[in-house]
Structure formats: C-alpha cells, structure tokens
N, C-alpha and C positions, 0 to 999 in steps of 0.2 A: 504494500500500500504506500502510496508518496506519503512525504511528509514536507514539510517547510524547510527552507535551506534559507540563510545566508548569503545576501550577495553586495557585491562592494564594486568601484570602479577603480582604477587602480591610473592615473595622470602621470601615463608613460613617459611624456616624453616632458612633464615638468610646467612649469610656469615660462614658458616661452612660446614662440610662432608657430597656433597651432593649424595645421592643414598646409605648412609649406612644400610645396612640392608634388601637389596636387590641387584640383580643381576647387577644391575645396576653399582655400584661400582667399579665390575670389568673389565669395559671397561678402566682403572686403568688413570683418569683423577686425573691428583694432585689438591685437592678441596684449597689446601694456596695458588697455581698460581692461574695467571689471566686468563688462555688460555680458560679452561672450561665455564667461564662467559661470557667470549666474542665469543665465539661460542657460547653460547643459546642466546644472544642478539642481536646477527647478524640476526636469526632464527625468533626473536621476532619483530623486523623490518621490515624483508620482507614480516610477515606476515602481519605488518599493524598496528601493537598495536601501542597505542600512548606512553604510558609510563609501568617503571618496577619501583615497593614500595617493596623496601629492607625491610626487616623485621628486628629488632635487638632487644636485651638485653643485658643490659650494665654487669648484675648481673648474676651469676649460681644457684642465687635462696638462699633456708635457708639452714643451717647446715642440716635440716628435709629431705630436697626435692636436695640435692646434688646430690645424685645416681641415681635419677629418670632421669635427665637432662643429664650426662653425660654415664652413664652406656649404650646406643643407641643411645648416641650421638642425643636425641631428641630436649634439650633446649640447650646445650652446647657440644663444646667451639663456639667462634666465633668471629671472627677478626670482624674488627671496616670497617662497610660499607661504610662510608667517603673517607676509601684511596682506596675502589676497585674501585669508580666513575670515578675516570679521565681515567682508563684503559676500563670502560664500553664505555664512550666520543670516545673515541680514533678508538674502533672500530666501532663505528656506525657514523650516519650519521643525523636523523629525530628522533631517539627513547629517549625521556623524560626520566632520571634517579631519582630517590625520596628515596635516601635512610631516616633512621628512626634516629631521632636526639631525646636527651632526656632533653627538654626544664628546668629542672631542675642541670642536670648535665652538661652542656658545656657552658660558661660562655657567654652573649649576644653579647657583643664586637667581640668575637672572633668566635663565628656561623657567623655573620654579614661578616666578615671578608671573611671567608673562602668560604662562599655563595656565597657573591660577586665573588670573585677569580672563582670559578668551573661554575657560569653564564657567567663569559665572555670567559672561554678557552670552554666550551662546545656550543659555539655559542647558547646562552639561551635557554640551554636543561634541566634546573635544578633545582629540587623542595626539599623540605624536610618535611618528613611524622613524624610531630612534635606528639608527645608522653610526658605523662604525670606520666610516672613507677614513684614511690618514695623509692621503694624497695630497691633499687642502691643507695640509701642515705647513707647508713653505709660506701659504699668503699670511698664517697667525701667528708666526715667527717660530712655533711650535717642533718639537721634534718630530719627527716621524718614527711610528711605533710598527713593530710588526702586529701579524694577522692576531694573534692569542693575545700578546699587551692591551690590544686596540679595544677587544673586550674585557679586557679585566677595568680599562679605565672608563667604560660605559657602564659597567657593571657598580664601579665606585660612585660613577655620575647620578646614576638613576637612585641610588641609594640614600645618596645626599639629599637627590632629589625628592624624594617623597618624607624624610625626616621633614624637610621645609615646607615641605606641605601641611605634616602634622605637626609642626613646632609650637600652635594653638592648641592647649590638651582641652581635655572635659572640660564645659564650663569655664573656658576663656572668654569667647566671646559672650556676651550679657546681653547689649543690646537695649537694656530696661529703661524705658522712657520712664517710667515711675522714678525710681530712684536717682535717675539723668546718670547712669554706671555702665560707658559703651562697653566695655572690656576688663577681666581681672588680669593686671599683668604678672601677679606671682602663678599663674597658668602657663605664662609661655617659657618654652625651651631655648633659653639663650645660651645653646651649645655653642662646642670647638668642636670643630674638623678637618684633625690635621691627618690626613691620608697618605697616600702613594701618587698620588696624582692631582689632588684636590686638598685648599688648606682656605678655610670659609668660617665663618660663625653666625649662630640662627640666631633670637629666629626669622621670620618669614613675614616681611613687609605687607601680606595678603589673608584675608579673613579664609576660616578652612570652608568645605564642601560641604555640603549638607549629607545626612547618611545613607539618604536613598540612592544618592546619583554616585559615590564614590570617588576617586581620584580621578582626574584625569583616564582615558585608555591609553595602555603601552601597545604599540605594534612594532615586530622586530622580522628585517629578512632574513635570509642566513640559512647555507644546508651544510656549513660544516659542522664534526661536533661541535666546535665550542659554540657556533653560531644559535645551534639545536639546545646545547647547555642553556645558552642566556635565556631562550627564550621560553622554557621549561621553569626558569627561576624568575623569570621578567615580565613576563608578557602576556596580554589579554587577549592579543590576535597574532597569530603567525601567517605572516606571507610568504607559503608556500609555494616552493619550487621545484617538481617531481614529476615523471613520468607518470601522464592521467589514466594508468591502467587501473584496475579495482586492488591489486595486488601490492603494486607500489603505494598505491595511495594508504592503503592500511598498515603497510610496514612503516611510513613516514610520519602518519597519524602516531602510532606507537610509538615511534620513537621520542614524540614529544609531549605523549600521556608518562609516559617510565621516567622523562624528565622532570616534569611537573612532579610526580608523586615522590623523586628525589630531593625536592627541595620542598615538601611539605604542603603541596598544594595537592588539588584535586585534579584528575586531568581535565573534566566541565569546567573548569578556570579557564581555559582556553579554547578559542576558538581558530578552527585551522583550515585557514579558506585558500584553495588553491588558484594559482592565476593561469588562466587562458584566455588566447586571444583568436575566438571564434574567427571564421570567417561566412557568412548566415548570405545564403542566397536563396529565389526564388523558387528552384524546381529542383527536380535530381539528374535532369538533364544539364541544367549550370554544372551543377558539380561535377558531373562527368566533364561539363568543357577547362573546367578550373582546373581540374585538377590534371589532367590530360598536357596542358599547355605546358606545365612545369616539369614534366618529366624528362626534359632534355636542355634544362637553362645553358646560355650563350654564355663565354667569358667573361663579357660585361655585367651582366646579372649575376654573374658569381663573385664579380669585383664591387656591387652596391651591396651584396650579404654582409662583404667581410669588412666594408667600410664602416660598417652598422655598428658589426660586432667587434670592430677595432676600438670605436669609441665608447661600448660599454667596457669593453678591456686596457684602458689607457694603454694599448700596444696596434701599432699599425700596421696589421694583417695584408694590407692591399700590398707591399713592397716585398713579400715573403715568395718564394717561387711555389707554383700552384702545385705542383708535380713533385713535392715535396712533402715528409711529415714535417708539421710544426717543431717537435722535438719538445723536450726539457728545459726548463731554464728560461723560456722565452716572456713570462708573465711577472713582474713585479708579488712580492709577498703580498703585497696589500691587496691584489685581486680576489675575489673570493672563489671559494670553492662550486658555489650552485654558479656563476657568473661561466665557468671554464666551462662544467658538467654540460650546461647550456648549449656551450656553442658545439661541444663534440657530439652532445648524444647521447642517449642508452646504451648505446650498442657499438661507439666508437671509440677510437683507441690514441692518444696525445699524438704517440710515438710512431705508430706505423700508419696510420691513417697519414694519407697526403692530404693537405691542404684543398686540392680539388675534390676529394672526396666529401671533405669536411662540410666546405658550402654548397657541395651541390646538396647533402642530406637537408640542409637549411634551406634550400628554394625550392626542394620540392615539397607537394604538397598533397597533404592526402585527407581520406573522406573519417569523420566523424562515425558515421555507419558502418564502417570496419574496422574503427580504430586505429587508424592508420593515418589521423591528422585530425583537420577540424576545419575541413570545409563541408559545409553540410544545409540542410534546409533550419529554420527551426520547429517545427516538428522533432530532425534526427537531434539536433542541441537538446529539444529539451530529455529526448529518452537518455541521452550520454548524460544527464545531469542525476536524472532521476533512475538512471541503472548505477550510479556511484553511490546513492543517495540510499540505496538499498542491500547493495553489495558491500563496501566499502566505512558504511555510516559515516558520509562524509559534509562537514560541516555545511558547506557551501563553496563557491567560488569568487574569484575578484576577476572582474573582466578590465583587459588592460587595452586602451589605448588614449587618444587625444580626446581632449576635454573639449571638443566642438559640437556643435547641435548637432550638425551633419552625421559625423561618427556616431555620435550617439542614439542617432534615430536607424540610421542604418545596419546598425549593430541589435537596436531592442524593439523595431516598431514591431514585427512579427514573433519575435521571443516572450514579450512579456505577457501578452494572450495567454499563450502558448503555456508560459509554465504556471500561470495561475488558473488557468482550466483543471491544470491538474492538482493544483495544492501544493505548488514546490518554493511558489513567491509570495509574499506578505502581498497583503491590499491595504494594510492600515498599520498604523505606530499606536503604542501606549500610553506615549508623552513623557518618559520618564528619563530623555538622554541617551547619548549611546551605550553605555554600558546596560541599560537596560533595555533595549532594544536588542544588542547581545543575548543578552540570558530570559527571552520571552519565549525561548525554542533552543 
C-alpha cells in the first residue's frame, strides 16, 4: 500500500544564472532579484515539498578550474544564499528553507546568531545544509584542513553551535509585563569555549525557540564514513547520494540508522531523502527517443560531461586524454568521496576505467522503467518512487535542479497529480515549521 514520502528540491546549481545556456533564460527573469525565486517556491509549496537545500560555494575554485566555473556560468558566480532566505520566508507560507553554510568559514557565534534570527521571523521554517569545503580557506586566511579534520571542526562548530542556542536555560526568558521582568539573567550560560578549533564565550545574543518547533534543522551531504558518522550524530536530514536501486538504498539507509543509534539517537531522528534528477517526458515513445539519442555521444558531448564534472571536482577533467584511466592521485583531499563515487559509477573502476568510458556512462541515458536511468513518463516516476517506498522504506526524495519556474513546472506539472492520486505526496502542512512537517510521517 503507498504511503507519504518526503520530498525537497535541492538549488543545484546555487544562487546564480539560472536557465543559462538554454532557452530558458530568455523568459529574461533577473537571476540577482528575488522575484524569480519566489515564484518557483510558491510553485514548490503548492506542490507539497516540504523543504528547498540551497546549494553554495563560497570559492570559484583554483586559478586551474576558473574558466570551467565561470565561462557557462556552471560553478560561478553566486550571491550568498543566506540573504535570499528571508525573501524565500516572505513568500511562502509551510515551505522549509536550508540554504548551505560553510561550517568552517562563518564564525559559530555569529551562524548561531543569524539562525536564530531567520527561525523566528520564518515562523520555524529554517534549517542549514552544513558543509565541510576547505577549499575556500585561502579567501578567510584560514588553513586548509584535510577531508576527516574538516569534520571534526564542523563537528566542534555545530556543537558550539547549538550550546548558543540553549545558552537561555529554563525560565530565562520571562517576558512578564506584570512584573515589567523581560528576562532572568542568573539563567543564562555565560560559558568558555576554548576548543580545537573554536575559542568563543556565550551566551547567545538571541531569545531561545519555543519547544514545539525545536532548533533550527541540520542537513548534512557526505557518503564517506566520516561524512555518514556526522551525520548519524548531527543531522535531521541526510542528503543522500547512492545508487536508486531498493538494495542500495536500504544498505545506505542502515548505515545511517546504526549511526544515529551510535551516538544515542533514534534512527526516526532522521530523515534520508535521496537526490535525483528525473528527467519526466510525455509518452514512452519520448523515452524510447531520449534515451536512444544518447547511446552513442560525440567527443564534444563527452567534453561538456566532464566540464561539468571538472567543476564539481575542482580538477579539470577536459585536458586529461580520453583514452586514458584517470588514475590515483588526480583529486585534491578535500574532494569528497560521494563527489568521485558520482562521477565513476557503481560499476566503475578510478584506475582502469578510461576517461572515455567514464563520461560516456554519464551521457548516456537510461529508462526509469528498467532501472537503468531516469528518463521516464510520470506515471513510471511515480511507480520508481512508490516501489522504493515499499521495498526499501524509503524516506522520500530531493529533486535537484535550477530554481526556475520553467524547470520546475517541467519537472512536477504531470508528477504531482501523479503521486498524490496515489498517496505518496502531502496536499497540506500542519503549520508547525519544518521540523514538524519532518516528523508528520
């Protein structure tokens, strides 16, 4: 029998130019206003999503990988998704905002702060998709840490971070117009914190949450261990990244139920919504031509895969010889592990795999209805949601791509029918903030 899932939108390509390099663009939305965002989130709400995970990069990458990011506008530019949130708030109503914060680069006091602040003007709509880049260390004068430091020091961040939160204990705040007694201050926690990484003292400039709505949401990427550790001890939402089979999906689920109950939580503390980036056509005939088209991509098509995937890998893949494996060695520590996984595949190999084998498994393209991609009608979307959803007990999914009306309609006009005929998508909110919107199902 279906049941309700989860689903989120995921602002792939960040708080910049969205629809460049297709038709799209010229519907001539100004991508630095706010107007174009808040029409696709209005869009994203009606349809029922519970939240939107801003994508960012604080960095344009190496002097190497400059041109790759900005020349299509693929990794760069991008305004800071923090100030587009209160405008995201403003026009919504139930939709959970998450933009990507860089636990190393924005000082804990002052995340703590600002948190607070956008949890209480968004009626606790407000989560942050904590990230661990260390790349962006050069522009904050910062060291650059490896891939395991990078979370032990997110790990100290977050920690700080929500002491600051609760640095107001029981019965701090009063409030009592009778007495005219806003606050008791022998309540609050004016602690030291002098860390490994962090050296601060509370308390916290900002009135606490009320108990219904809770802290802020944590959402965290990551498929290596230590990625899966944090986010087992951290996190309210995993944005996962795993082969969509029923099989996979429930070994990856596990591994972050076994996490969770490691560090004393329940695995129902989190929620594990996977990302894919449907591709939802008309007939089953489209899909035979879609998919058909791709089974023999040109060199050139093989050179905009790896352009792609050069600038989520600060490593420029295009100058590499094709007819070659990538080898060892080739990726900075700071790359992550699902980021690599990604580009090679299930089934693919660093070392022996050539580089043309590589991106051609990435441009081709296969049907949803045999599991063999995710081109498909939606009808087949929604059985591939709702055979995960059965097989798998799988939370839901986060659908990635540009925060444009276009995209957005093109992606759910026919889907969201679709899966609320059958009971898989919400039709209504509680009113209770995202966290509770989370744990309503």
């Amino acid at each position: 029998m279906s049941r309700l899932q989860h689903f989120g939108w995921f602002f792939g390509r960040g708080f910049g130019p969205q629809g460049w390099g297709r038709p799209d663009y010229r519907w001539n939305y100004a991508w630095q206003r706010p107007e174009i965002y808040q029409q696709a989130v209005r869009e994203l709400e009606q349809a029922g999503f519970d939240l939107l995970i801003i994508e960012d990069a604080l960095s344009l990458g190496s002097p190497e990988t400059l041109n790759l990011r900005v020349n299509t506008a693929y990794g760069g530019p991008k305004h800071d998704p923090l100030m587009l949130t209160p405008y995201l708030f403003a026009a919504t109503t139930h939709l959970g905002v998450t933009p990507t914060v860089n636990a190393g680069a924005t000082p804990p006091y002052l995340a703590a702060r600002q948190f607070a602040t956008l949890q209480h003007l968004s009626g606790n709509r407000f989560g942050a998709n904590v990230v661990t880049d260390v790349k962006s260390a050069r522009h904050f004068g910062l060291p650059e840490l490896g891939h395991d430091a990078a979370y032990d020091r997110a790990e100290e961040w977050l920690d700080v971070v929500r002491r600051l939160w609760h640095s107001w204990g029981e019965g701090a705040y009063l409030a009592d117009v009778e007495t005219g007694q806003f606050a008791d201050a022998s309540k609050l926690d004016a602690f030291q914190h002098r860390g490994e990484y962090f050296s601060l003292d509370g308390p916290l400039n900002a009135i606490p949450f009320d108990e219904r709505s809770g802290d802020p949401v944590i959402v965290s990427p990551g498929g290596s261990g230590r990625g899966l550790a944090f986010a087992g001890h951290q996190s309210d939402v995993q944005l996962a990244l795993a082969p969509l089979d029923a099989a996979s999906v429930r070994a990856y689920r596990q591994k972050i139920h076994d996490s969770a109950v490691a560090h004393g939580r329940l695995p129902s503390d989190i929620a594990v919504l996977f990302v894919i980036k449907p591709e939802i056509v008309a007939s089953e005939e489209e899909v035979d031509r879609v998919v058909r088209a791709s089974e023999h991509p040109a060199d050139e098509v093989l050179v905009e895969v790896l352009a792609a995937q050069s600038s989520d890998l600060e490593t420029d893949l295009t100058v590499l010889d094709l007819d070659r494996p990538i080898g060892p060695g080739v990726f900075g520590q700071h790359v992550s592990q699902g980021t690599i996984n990604n580009l090679v595949g299930r089934d693919g190999d660093l070392e022996t795999d050539t580089l043309r084998q590589i991106a051609t498994r990435k441009a081709r393209k296969g049907r949803l209805a045999d599991g063999s991609g995710f081109v498909g009608t939606a009808g087949q979307f929604a059985d591939f949601v709702e055979g995960l959803g059965e097989s798998a007990d799988n939370d839901g999914f986060i659908i990635n791509g540009d925060l444009h009306p276009v995209t957005v309609h093109r992606m759910l006009d026919q889907v969201v029918p679709e899966l609320r005929r059958r009971g898989i998508l919400r039709d209504s909110f509680g009113g209770g903030g995202l966290r509770a919107n989370l744990r309503d199902f």
